[in-house]
N, C-alpha and C positions, 0 to 999 in steps of 0.2 A: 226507904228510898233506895233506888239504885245507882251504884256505879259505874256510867256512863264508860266505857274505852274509848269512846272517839277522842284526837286529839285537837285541845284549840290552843295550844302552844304558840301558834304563829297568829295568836291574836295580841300580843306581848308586842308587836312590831308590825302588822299589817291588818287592812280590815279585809271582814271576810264575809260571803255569801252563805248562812249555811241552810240548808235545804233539807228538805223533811216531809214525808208525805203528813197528811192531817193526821195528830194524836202520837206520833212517835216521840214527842216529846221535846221539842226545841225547845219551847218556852221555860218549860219547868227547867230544863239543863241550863240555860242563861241564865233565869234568878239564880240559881244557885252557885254556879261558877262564878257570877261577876254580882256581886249584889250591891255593888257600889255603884255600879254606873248608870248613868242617865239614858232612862226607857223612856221611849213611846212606843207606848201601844193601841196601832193603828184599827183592833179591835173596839177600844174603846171609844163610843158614839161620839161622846165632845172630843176629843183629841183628833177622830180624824174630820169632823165637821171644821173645825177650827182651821184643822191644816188646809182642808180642801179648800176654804174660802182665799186663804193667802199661805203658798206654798214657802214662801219668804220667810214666814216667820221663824221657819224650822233653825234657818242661817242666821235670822236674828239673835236667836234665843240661844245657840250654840255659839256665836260670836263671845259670849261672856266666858266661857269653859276654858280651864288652860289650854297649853297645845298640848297635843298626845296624850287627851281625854279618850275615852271610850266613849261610846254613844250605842244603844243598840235600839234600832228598830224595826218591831215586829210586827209582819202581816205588809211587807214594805208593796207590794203589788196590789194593794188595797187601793195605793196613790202613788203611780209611779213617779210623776211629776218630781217628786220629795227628790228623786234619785240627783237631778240638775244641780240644789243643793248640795247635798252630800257628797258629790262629785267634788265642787267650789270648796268645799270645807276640808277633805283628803287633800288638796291642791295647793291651797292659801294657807290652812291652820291647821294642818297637822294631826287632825284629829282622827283619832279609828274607829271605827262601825262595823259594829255583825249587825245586817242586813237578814234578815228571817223571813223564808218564803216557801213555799210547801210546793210553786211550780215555776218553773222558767218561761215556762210555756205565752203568755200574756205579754211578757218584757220582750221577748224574740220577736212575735209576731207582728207586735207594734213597731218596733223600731226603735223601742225608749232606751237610753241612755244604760249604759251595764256597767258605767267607769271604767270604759276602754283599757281592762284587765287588774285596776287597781283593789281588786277586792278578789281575795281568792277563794274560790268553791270549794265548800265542805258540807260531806253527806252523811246525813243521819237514818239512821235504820232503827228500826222498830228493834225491843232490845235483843240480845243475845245472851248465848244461856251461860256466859262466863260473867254476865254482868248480873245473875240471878242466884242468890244464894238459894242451896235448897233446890237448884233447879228440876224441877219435874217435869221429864219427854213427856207423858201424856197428855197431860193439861197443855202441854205447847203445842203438840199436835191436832187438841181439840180446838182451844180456842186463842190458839196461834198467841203473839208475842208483842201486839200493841201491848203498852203497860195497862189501858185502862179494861184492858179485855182480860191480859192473863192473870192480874189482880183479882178477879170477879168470880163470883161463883157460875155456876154452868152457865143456869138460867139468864142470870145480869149478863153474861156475857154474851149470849145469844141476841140479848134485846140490844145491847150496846152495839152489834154487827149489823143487825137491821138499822138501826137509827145511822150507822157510819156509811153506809150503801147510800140513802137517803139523805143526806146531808152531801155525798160528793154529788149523789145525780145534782142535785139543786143548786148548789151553790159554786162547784166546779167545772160543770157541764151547761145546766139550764143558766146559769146565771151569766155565766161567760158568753153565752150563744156556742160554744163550739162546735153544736150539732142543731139541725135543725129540727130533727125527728128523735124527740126522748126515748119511745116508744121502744126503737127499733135500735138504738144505742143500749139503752135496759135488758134487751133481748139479747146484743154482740154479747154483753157483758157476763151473761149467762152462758151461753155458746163457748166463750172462750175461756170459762170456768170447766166445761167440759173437755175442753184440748189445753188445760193446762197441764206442763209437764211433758207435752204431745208436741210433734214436728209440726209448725204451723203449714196448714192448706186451707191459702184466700178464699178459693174455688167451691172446697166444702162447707166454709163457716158462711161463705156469701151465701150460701146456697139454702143450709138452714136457718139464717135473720132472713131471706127473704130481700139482700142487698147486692148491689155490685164488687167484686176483688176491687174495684179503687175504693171505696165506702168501705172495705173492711181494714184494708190497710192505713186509711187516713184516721178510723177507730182506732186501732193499733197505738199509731203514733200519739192518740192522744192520752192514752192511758199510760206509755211510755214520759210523756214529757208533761206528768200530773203527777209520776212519781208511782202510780201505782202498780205497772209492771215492768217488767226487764223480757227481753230476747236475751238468749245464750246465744252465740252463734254455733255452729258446725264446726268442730276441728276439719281443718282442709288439708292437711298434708296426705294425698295418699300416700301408700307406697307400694301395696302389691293388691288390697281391694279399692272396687270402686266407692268413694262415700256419698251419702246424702249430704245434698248441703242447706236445707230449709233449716231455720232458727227455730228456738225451742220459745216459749211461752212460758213465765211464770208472774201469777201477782207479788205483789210483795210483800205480803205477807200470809200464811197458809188461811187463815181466818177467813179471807175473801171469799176464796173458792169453795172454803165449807160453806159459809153460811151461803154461797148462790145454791148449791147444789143440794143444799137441806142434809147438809153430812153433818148430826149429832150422833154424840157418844160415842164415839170412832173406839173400836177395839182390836191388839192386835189380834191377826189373822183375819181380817175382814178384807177385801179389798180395796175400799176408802181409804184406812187407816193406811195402807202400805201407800197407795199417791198420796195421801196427807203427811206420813213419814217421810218419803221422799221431798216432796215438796220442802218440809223444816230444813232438811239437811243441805238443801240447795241453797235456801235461803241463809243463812250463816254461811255457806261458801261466800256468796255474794258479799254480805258485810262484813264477813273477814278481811277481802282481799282489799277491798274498798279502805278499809282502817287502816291495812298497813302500805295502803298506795300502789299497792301492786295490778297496775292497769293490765286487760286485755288478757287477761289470763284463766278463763274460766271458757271452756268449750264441751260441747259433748261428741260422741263417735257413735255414728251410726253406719254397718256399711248397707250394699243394698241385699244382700245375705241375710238382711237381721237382725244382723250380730250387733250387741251396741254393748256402749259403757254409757255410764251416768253423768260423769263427771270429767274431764281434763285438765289437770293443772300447767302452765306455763306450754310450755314447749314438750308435750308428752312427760314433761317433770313425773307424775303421780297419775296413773288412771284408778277412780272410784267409781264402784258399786255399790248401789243403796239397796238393800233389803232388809224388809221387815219381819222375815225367819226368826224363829229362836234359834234354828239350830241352819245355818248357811250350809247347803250339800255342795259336791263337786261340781255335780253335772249344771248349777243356775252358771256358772265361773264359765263359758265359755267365751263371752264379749270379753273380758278381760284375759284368757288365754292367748286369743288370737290378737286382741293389740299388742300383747307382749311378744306376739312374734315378728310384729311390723315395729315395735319399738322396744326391743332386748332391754335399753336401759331403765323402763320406766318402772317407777314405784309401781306396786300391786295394793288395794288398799278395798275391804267390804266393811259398809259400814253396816249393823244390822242391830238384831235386839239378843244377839245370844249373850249366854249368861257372863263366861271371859272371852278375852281375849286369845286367841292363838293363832297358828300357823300352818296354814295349807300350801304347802309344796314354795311356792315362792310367793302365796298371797298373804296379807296380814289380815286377819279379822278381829272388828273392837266393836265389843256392845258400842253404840250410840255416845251413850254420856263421855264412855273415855275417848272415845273419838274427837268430841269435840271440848273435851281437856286438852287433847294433847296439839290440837287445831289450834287453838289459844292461846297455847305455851309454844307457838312456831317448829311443833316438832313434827310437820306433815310435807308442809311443802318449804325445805332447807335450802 
């Protein structure tokens, strides 16, 4: 089993939403965090039959529980209805609820009920390599970092990526209606497995599916509020170059874009492996910052020169460079030269595959793994 870092601390005094794309793991972290408390599991055919027929009962049934029970239930967009309850029950009797839901996306669009702010959002991420003993970059860059994928041998884990594809077209996509045309959503999917990690251009991906820039960017959004990608945005501060300010693209977990693009057995020095590397290490940015709350802090730099960095922490805090070198030369360092001339104070930081760790003029280079040791242990961005 692993070691979850996410915090549910303020489950002790409030209820909470916590959110998780499919297979990262919510379910399994609830039983085992609370194994006392009173589940439903909206998975389960009679439980949500039963409810669907009379949403009431849920308040029935939880009217017997002391106040300031726990209550947790899962798959809650299964039936949103239940929410109007659950609402009455935080309200009258005090009760608290992790609310388990892999999208927001269904509850927004309808208009159902969210508990006008009495339940607070918490985001789970497919794991991270401080929560993995033994952790192995390779195997996480092949077959990325759902548990039931990085558990798996190659093979299982391939077929586990196909069936996970298949299972969101269907039941997250198809099932919901949020598209019309599967087809050509199947296709985005693929398209944007290709510019991932890439400055998104409407214009081009409309252009290869075969759709309109409003049809790519409403795709977008739905992969965004399904959980299963992020935009980075653009650091915008110029100062002496002009920058690009188009958002970057990543799924949420590296896994995705391998298996669309048929990227097995990624090794380094291949150039797969360095976007599949990069990709991992972006991806722990992201659920780092997210764990320890630190909103809006994750940008990249690109200017129209070229010149880019990978990564931006806070306010120019820390510019990172992702390479997949064993041995990182002077002459790749130029994106991060020239931001350190438009921002003297910022950290210098390559993350790569060389063997130690050392020091280039004012840059710090760290194999990977100590990298995200030391990412972990809050020694990156102070």
């Amino acid at each position: 089993m692993y070691n979850r870092i996410v915090d549910l601390s303020i489950v002790d005094g409030d209820s909470v939403f916590v959110f998780g794309a499919r297979q990262t793991g919510k379910s399994t972290l609830l039983m085992e965090r609370y194994p006392d408390a009173t589940w439903y599991d909206l998975l389960d055919g009679k439980t949500l039959e039963r409810l669907s027929r009379n949403p009431a009962l849920l308040g029935q049934e939880l009217s017997m529980l002391p106040d300031n029970s726990l209550v947790v239930i899962d798959e809650v967009p299964l039936l949103p209805e239940l929410l109007n309850e659950v609402h009455r029950l935080i309200v009258r009797k005090n009760l608290r609820f992790i609310l388990c839901r892999s999208s927001a996306r269904k509850l927004k669009r309808q208009g159902i009920n969210t508990l006008g702010g009495r339940a607070i959002p918490i985001k789970l991420f497919p794991l991270v390599s401080a929560e993995i003993p033994d952790f192995d970059l390779i195997k996480a860059v092949n077959q990325g970092l759902l548990p039931r994928h990085y558990m798996a041998t190659p093979d299982v884990a391939w077929r586990r990526m196909q069936a996970y594809i298949g299972v969101y077209l269907k039941e997250e996509i198809k099932a919901e209606s949020l598209v019309r045309n599967l087809q050509a959503f199947n296709r985005f999917m693929e398209v944007a497995a290709l510019t991932d990690g890439e400055m998104v251009n409407y214009s081009n991906i409309a252009s290869d599916c075969g759709i309109d820039s409003k049809t790519v960017k409403e795709y977008f959004s739905i992969l965004e509020e399904t959980l299963v990608g992020y935009m980075i945005p653009a650091y915008q501060k110029a100062v002496k170059r002009k920058l690009r300010q188009s958002p970057k693209f990543y799924y949420f977990d590296v896994s995705i874009p391998n298996y669309l693009l048929g990227r097995k057995t990624l090794v380094p020095g291949s150039a797969d492996f360095g976007h599949a590397f990069e990709h991992l290490i972006i991806q722990e940015l992201i659920a780092y910052l997210s764990y320890r709350n630190i909103e809006n802090a994750l940008s990249y730099w690109h200017t129209y020169s070229e010149h880019e960095v990978d990564a931006v922490l806070g306010d120019a805090q820390v510019a990172i460079e992702i390479k997949s070198s064993n041995q990182v030369q002077a002459r790749q360092l130029s994106g991060l030269r020239l931001f350190k001339e438009e921002h003297p104070e910022a950290r210098l930081i390559v993350v790569s595959l060389d063997a130690k760790p050392r020091q280039l003029n004012d840059i710090e280079i760290y194999p990977a793994t100590i990298f995200l040791q030391k990412l972990w242990n809050d020694e990156i961005l102070k």
